[in-house]
RODO-2510 file (C-alpha; in nm, 4 decimals, decimal comma):
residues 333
     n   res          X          Y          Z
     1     x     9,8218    -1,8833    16,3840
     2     x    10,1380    -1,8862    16,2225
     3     x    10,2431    -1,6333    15,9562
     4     x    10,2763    -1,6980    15,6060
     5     x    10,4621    -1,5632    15,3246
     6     x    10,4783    -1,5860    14,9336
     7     x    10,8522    -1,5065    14,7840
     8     x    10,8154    -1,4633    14,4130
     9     x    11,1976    -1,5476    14,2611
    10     x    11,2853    -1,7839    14,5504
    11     x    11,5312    -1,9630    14,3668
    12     x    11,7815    -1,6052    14,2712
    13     x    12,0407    -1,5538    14,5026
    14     x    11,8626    -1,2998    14,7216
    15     x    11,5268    -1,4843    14,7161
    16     x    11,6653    -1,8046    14,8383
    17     x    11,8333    -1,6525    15,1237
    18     x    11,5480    -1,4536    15,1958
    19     x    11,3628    -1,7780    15,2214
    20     x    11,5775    -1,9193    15,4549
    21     x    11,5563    -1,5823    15,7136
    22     x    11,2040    -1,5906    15,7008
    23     x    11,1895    -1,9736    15,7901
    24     x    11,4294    -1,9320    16,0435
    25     x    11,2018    -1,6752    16,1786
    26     x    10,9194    -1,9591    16,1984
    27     x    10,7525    -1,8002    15,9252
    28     x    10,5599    -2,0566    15,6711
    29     x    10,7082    -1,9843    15,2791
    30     x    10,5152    -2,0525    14,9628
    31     x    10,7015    -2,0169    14,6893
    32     x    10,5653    -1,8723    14,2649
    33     x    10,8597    -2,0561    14,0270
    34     x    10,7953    -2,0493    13,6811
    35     x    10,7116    -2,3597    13,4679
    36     x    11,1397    -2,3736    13,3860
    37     x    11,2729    -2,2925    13,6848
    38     x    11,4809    -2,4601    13,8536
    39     x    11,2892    -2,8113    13,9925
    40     x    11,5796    -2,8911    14,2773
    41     x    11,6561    -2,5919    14,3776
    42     x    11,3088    -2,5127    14,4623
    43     x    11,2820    -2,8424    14,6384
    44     x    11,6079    -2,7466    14,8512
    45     x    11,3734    -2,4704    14,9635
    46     x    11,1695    -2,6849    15,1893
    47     x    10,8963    -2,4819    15,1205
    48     x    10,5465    -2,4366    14,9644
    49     x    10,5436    -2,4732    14,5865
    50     x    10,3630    -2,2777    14,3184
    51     x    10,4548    -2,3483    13,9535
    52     x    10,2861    -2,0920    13,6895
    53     x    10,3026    -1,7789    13,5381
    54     x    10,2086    -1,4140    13,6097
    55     x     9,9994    -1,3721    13,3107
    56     x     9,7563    -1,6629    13,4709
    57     x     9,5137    -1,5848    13,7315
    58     x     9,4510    -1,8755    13,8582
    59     x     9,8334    -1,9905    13,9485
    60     x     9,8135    -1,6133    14,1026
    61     x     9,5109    -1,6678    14,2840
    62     x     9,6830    -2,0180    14,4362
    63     x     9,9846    -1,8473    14,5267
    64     x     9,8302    -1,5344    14,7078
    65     x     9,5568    -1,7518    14,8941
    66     x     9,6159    -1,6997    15,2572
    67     x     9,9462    -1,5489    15,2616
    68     x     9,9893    -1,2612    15,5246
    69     x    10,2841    -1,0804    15,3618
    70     x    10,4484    -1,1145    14,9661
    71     x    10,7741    -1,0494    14,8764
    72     x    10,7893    -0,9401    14,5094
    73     x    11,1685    -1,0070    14,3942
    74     x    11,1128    -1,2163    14,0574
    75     x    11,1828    -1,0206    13,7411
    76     x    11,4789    -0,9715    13,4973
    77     x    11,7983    -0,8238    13,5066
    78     x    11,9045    -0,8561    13,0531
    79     x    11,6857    -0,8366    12,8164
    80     x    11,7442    -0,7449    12,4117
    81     x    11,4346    -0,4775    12,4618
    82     x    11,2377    -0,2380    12,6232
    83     x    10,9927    -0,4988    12,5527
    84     x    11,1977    -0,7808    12,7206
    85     x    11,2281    -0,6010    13,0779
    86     x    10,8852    -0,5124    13,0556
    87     x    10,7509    -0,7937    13,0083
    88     x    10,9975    -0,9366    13,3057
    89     x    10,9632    -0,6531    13,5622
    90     x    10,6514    -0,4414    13,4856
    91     x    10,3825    -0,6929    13,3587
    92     x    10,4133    -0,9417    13,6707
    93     x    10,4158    -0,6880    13,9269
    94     x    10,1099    -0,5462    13,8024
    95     x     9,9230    -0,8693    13,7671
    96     x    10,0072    -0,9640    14,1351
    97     x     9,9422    -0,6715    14,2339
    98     x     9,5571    -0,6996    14,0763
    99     x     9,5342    -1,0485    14,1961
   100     x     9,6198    -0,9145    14,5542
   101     x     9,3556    -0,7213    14,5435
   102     x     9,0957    -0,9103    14,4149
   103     x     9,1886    -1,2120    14,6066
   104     x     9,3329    -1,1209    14,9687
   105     x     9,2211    -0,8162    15,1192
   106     x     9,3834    -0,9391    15,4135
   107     x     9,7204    -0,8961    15,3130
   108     x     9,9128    -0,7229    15,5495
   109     x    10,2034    -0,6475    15,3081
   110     x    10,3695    -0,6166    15,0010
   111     x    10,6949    -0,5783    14,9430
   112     x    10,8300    -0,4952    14,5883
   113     x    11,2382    -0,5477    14,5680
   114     x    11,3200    -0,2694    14,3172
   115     x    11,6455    -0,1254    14,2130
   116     x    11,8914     0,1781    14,2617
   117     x    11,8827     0,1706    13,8617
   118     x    11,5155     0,2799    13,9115
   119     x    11,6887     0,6171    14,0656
   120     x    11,9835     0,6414    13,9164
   121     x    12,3447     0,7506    13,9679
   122     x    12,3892     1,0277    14,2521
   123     x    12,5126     1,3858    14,1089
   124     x    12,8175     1,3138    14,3741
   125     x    12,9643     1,0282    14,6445
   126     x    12,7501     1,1902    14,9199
   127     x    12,5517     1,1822    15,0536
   128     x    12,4172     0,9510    14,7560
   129     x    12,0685     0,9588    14,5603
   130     x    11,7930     0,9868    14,8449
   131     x    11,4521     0,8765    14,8324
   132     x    11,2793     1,1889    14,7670
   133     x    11,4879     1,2875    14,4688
   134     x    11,3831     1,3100    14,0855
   135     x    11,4594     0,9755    13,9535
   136     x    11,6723     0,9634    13,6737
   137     x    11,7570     0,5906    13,5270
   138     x    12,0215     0,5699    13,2694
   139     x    11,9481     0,2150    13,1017
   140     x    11,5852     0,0110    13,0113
   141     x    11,6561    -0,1882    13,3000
   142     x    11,6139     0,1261    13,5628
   143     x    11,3282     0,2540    13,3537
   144     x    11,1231    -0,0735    13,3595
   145     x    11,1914    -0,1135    13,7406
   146     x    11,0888     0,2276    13,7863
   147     x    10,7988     0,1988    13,6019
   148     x    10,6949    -0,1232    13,7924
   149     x    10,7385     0,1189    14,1191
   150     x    10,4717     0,3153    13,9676
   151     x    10,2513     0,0260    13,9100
   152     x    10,3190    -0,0099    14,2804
   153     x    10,2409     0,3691    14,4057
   154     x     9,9127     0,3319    14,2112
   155     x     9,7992     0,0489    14,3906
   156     x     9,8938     0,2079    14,6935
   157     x     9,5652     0,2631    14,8104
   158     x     9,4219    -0,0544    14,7726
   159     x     9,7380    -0,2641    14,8792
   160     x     9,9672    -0,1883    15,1805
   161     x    10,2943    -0,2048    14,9353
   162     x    10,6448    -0,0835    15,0584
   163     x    10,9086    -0,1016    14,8200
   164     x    11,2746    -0,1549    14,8846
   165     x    11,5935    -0,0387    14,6725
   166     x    11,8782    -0,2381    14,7060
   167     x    12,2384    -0,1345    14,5103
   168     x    12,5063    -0,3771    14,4250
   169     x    12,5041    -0,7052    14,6377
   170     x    12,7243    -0,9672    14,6883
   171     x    12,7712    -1,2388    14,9164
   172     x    12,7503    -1,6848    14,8551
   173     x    12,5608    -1,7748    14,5378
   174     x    12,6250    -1,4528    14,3662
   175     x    12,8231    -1,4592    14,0186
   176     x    12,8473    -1,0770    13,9519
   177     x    13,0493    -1,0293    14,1561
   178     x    13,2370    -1,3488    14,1186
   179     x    13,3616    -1,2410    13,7652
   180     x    13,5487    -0,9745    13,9137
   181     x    13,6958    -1,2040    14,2052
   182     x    13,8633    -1,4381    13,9267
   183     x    14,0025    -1,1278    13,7057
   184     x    14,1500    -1,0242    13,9873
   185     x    14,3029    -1,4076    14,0936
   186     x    14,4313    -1,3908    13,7812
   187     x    14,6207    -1,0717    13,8386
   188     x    14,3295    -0,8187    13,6131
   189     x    14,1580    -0,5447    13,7384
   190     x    13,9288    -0,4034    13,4460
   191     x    13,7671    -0,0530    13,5429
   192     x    13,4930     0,1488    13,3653
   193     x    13,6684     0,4698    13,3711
   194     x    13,9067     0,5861    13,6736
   195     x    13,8461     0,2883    13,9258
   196     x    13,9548     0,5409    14,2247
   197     x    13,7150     0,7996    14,2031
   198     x    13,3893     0,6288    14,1163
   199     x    13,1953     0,5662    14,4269
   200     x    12,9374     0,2595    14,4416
   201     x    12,6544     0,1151    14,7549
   202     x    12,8102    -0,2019    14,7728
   203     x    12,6174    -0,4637    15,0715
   204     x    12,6238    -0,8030    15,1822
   205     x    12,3566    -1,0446    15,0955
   206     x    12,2113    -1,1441    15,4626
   207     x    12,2614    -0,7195    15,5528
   208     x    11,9894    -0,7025    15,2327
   209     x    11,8117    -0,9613    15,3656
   210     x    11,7243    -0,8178    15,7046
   211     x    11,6414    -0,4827    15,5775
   212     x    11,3463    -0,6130    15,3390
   213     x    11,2164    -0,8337    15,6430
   214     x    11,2366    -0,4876    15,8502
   215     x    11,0628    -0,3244    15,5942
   216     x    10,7571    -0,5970    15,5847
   217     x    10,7417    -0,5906    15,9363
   218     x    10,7288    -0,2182    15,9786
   219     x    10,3651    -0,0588    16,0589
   220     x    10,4664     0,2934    15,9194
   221     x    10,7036     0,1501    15,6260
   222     x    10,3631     0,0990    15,4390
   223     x    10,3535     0,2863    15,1348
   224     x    10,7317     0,4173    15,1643
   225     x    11,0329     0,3976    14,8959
   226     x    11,3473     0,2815    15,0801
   227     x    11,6603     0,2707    14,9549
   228     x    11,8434    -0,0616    15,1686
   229     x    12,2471     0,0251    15,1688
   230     x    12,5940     0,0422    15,2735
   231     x    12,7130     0,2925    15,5020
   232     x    12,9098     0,4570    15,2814
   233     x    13,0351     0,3944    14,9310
   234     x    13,3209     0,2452    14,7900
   235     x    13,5999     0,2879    14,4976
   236     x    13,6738    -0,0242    14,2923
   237     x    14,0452     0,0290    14,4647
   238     x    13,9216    -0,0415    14,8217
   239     x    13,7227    -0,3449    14,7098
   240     x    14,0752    -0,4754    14,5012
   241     x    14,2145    -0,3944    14,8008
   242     x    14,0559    -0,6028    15,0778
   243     x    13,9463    -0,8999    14,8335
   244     x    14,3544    -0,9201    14,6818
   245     x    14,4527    -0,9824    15,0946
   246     x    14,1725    -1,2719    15,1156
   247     x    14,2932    -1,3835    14,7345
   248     x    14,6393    -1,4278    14,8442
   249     x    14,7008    -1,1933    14,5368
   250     x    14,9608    -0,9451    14,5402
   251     x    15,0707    -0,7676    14,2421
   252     x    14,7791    -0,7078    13,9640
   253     x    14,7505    -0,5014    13,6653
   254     x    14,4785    -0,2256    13,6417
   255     x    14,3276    -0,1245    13,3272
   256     x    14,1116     0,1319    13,3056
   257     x    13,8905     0,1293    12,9952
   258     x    13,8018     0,4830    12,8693
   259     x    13,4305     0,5207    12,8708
   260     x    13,3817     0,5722    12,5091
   261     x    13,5266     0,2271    12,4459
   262     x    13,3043     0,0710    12,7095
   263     x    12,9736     0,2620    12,5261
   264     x    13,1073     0,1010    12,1881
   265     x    13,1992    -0,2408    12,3242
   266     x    12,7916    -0,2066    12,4351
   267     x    12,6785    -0,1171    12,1908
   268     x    12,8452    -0,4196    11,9638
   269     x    12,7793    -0,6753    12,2033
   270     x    12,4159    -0,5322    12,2025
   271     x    12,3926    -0,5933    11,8388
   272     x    12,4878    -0,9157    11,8686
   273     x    12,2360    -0,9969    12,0902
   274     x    11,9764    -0,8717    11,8956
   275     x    12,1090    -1,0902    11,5873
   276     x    12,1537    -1,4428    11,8212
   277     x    11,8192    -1,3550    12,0302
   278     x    11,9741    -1,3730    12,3274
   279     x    12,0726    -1,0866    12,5711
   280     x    12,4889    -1,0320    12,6438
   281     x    12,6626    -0,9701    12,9251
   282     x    12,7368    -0,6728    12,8219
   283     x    12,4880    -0,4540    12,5716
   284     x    12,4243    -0,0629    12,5693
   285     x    12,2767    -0,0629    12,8378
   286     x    12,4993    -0,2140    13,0869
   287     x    12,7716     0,0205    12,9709
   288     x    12,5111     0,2853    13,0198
   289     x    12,5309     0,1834    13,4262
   290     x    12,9034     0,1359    13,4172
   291     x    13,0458     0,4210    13,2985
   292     x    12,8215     0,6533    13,5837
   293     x    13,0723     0,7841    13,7914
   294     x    12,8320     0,7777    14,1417
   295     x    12,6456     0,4590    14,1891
   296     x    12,5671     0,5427    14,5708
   297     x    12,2588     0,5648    14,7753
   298     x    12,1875     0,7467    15,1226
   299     x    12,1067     0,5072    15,3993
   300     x    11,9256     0,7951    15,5916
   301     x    11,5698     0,7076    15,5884
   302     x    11,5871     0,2855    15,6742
   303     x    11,8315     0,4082    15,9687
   304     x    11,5799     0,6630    16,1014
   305     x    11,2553     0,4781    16,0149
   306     x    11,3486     0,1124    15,9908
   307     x    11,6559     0,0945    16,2578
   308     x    11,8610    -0,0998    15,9800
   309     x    12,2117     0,0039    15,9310
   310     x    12,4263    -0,2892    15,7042
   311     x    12,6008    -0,4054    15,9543
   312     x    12,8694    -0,6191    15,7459
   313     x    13,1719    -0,5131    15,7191
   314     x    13,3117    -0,4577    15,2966
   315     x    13,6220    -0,6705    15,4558
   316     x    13,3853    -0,9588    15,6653
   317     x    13,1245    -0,9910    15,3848
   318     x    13,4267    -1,0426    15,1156
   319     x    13,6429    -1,2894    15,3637
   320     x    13,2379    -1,4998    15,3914
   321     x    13,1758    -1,4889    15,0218
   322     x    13,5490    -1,6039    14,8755
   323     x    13,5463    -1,8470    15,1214
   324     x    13,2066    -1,9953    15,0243
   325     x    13,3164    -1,9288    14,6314
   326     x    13,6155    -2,1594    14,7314
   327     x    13,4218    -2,4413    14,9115
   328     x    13,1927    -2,4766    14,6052
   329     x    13,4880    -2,4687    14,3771
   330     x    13,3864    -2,1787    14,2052
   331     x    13,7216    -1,9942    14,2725
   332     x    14,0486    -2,1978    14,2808
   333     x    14,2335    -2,1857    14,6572
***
């Protein structure tokens, strides 16, 4: 009997390629979209479809039916309020989570796709936060994927849940990252602070990938926190440095923005959000994350427990990704 898996946020970056690695794995997908999600790029999925929302049991109830393994990676990334990202990170994951329960006490695993906001910036560049440390989240973002960790560790018991912390990553599809790609085209490099001596987990989208299927997979990975990682982590610098030789860019101007100025620039564009009802790119909280000097994560524990190490080079997984950004017109060439 073949296996089957439910990917909640299929149509994200990381959830579609995750859909993809599964399927090329011969593993059936069924996939939970909500009612305004995205119609065709769900149907580019090939796969299963479940339309709904997490506050219904019965779409929850369809979409867990069955399934062998989830893969929780739906949620929200801006919000205007504590409210907001609970209501988008916390509230679903406990309402699967229930559902799971009640519904298939078969399942053989759950994997929630947290955040390193949930532990928060290291207290130096190595070796990085690790997953036994104190976490410490500096914005409402880390605070509501920590507490939906929680929500996880307390169903523990009852559900064979492994949850997965990925840092920053990049790779086709992703637009993050792309912002700084087209500064940089256009000879800018902005920097939180002193752009060579923060340190920041950086990984490539299909390295991610692979680690969260290792971590389903995984007998003894139930009911462990792993933190899914580069090697190593990197200064803004080095990542100027080998995108500006795939850019074709040679001179650029760096500007680093004193972290005071990035907390009031947050805390403005915050307020505007809060008056147009819509969350900014940039708000309190974002500048929160950006100004942290130590964004990085130790890789220990997946390499010992899990066998993954990224494998992805910073310079390979940049030279895939501009490339792709070019094909699709999303960078000039």
């Amino acid at each position: 009997m073949k296996t089957t898996a439910l990917v909640t946020g299929a149509t994200g970056f990381i959830g579609s390629r995750l859909v993809n690695a599964l399927q090329e794995r011969g593993i059936d997908v069924r996939i939970l979209i909500r009612p305004e999600s995205n119609s065709s790029r769900a149907a580019g999925l090939k796969a299963e479809v479940v339309r709904g929302r997490y506050n219904d049991p019965a779409t929850l109830r369809n979409a867990l039916a069955g399934v062998d393994m989830v893969f929780h990676l739906a949620g929200v990334t801006k919000a205007i309020d504590a409210s907001g990202y609970r209501d988008g990170n916390v509230k679903p994951t406990e309402n699967l989570l229930r559902e799971a329960y009640r519904e298939n006490p078969g399942l053989q695993r759950f994997v929630y796709v947290s955040s390193q906001a949930a532990a928060g910036p290291a207290p130096a560049a190595e070796p990085g936060v690790r997953e036994d440390e104190l976490p410490r989240p500096v914005s409402m973002y880390g605070k509501s994927k920590l507490e939906a960790e929680e929500v996880c560790r307390a169903w523990m018991d009852r559900v064979p849940v492994t949850i997965v912390r990925p840092p920053a990553v990049y790779g086709p599809g992703d637009r993050d990252v792309l912002q700084f790609f087209s500064m940089l085209q256009n000879r800018l490099m902005l920097a939180a602070g002193d752009g060579r001596t923060q340190r920041f987990s950086m990984m490539y989208v299909d390295d991610l990938v692979e680690g969260i299927i290792r971590a389903a997979l995984e007998p003894k990975a139930k009911g462990e926190v792993y933190f899914l990682t580069s090697p190593r982590g990197y200064s803004w610098d080095e990542v100027a440095s080998a995108a500006r030789r795939e850019l074709g860019v040679g001179f650029f101007l760096k500007l680093p923005l004193p972290k005071p100025l990035v907390r009031g620039l947050g805390s403005i564009m915050g307020r505007v959000g809060e008056l147009r009802g819509a969350p900014q790119l940039l708000n309190s909280d974002k500048a929160s994350e950006m100004v942290q000097d130590f964004w990085v994560c130790d890789p220990g524990k997946a390499q010992r427990e899990l066998d993954f190490t990224a494998s992805t080079s910073l310079e390979t997984g940049l030279k895939k990704t501009i490339a792709w950004y070019r094909k699709e017109g999303w960078l000039r060439k």
